[in-house]
N, C-alpha and C positions, 0 to 999 in steps of 0.2 A: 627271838624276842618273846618272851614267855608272858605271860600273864597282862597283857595290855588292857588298860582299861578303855570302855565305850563311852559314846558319848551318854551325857546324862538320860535320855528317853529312853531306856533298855527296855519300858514296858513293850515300846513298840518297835524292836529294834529287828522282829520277821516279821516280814507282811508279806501276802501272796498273792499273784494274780487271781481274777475273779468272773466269773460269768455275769453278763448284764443280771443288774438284780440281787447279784449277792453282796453279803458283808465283808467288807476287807477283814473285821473285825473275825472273822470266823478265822482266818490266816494266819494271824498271830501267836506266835510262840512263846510259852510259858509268862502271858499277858499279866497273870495274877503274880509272880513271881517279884521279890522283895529285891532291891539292889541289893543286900547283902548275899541273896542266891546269885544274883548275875558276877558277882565276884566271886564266889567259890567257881561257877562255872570255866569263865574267862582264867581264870588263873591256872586251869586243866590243856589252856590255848597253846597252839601256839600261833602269831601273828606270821603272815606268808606275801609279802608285797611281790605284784605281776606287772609285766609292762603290754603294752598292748601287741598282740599278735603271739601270745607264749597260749600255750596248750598246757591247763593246767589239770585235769585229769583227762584219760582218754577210755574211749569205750574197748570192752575186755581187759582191762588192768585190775590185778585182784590187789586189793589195798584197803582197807578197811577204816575210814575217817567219814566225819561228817563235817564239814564246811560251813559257815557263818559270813556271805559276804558285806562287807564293813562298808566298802566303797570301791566303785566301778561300776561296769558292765560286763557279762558274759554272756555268748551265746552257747546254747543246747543244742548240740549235733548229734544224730541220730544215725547209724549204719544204715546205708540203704543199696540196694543192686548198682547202682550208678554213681555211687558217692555218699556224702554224706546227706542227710535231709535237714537243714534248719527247722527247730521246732519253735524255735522261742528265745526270749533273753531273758538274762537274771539280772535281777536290777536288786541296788542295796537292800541290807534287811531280809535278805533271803538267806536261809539255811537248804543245802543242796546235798547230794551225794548221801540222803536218808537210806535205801535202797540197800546198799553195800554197805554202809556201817552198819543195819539191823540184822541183813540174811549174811554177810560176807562171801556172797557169791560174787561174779566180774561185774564190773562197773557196765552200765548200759548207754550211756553216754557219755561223751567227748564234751567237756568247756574248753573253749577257746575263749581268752580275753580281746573284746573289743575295745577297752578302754585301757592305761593304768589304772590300779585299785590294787586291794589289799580285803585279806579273806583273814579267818580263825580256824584252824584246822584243831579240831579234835579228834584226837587216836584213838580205837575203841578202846586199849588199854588205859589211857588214859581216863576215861568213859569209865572204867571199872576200879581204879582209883578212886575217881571222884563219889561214884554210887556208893563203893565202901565207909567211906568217910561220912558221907553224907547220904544218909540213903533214901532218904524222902522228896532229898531233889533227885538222886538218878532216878524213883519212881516217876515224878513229875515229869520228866524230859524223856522218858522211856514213853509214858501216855500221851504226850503232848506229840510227839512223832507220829503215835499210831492216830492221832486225831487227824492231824494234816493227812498223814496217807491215805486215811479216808475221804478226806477233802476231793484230796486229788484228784484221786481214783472216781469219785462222783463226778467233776467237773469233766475229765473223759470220758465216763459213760455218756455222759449229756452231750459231748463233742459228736461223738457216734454217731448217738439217736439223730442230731441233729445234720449229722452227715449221710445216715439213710436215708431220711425222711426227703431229699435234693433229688 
């Protein structure tokens, strides 16, 4: 099912978890972006409906997409000596699987669906498609990625700190 349209709030259609104190608003993915960019995007889609307990990427799988979840829940599973580690869930309005569509090295993590729900996969080809055509929106969504990674990646550092500091 290719090119499905979201619901009308596209501005705020990624948000990310958040350290006490922060702005959800920092989490938000291409926030300033026009609905007629979120339909060039979306239409690069494709819609992927899961039911609960489906394993929808796994860690070490070389596959190169990035993920838009629309509706559900997923948990973040993590390789660890004894199993897998729970990190966290994804909850709608999150875009996942940045990591591997930007480096396309192996996936670092396992989602497993705790809910039904229904994702957008974008192919990097696709991705390269879309930037072709449109090349101010692949800038935009190329920067808007490297902002959140930074995000992230801060919000772990602080997880650290505040894990040594115990």
């Amino acid at each position: 099912m290719r090119g499905r349209a979201l619901p009308r709030q596209v501005s705020s259609f990624f948000s990310y978890p958040t350290l006490a104190g922060e702005s959800a608003d920092e989490f938000v993915f291409l926030r300033d972006r026009s609905e007629d960019d979120w339909e060039r995007l979306l239409a690069h889609t494709e819609a992927v409906r899961f039911a609960a307990g489906d394993v929808l990427i796994r860690a070490g799988e070389r596959e190169r997409s990035l993920y838009v979840l629309a509706s559900g829940r997923l948990e973040l599973l993590l390789p660890g000596e004894s199993g897998e580690i729970r990190i966290g869930t994804i909850e709608p309005r999150t875009v996942v699987g940045e990591m591997a569509f930007l480096d396309g090295r192996p996936r670092s993590a396992t989602l497993h669906a705790l809910t039904d729900g229904e994702l957008y996969e974008l192919r990097f080809d696709a991705f390269e498609t879309l930037a072709a055509r449109y090349p101010e929106l692949g800038r935009a969504i190329l920067l808007d990625l490297g902002r959140i990674l930074a995000g992230r990646l801060r919000l772990a550092n602080e997880a650290l700190d505040l894990a040594r500091r115990r």
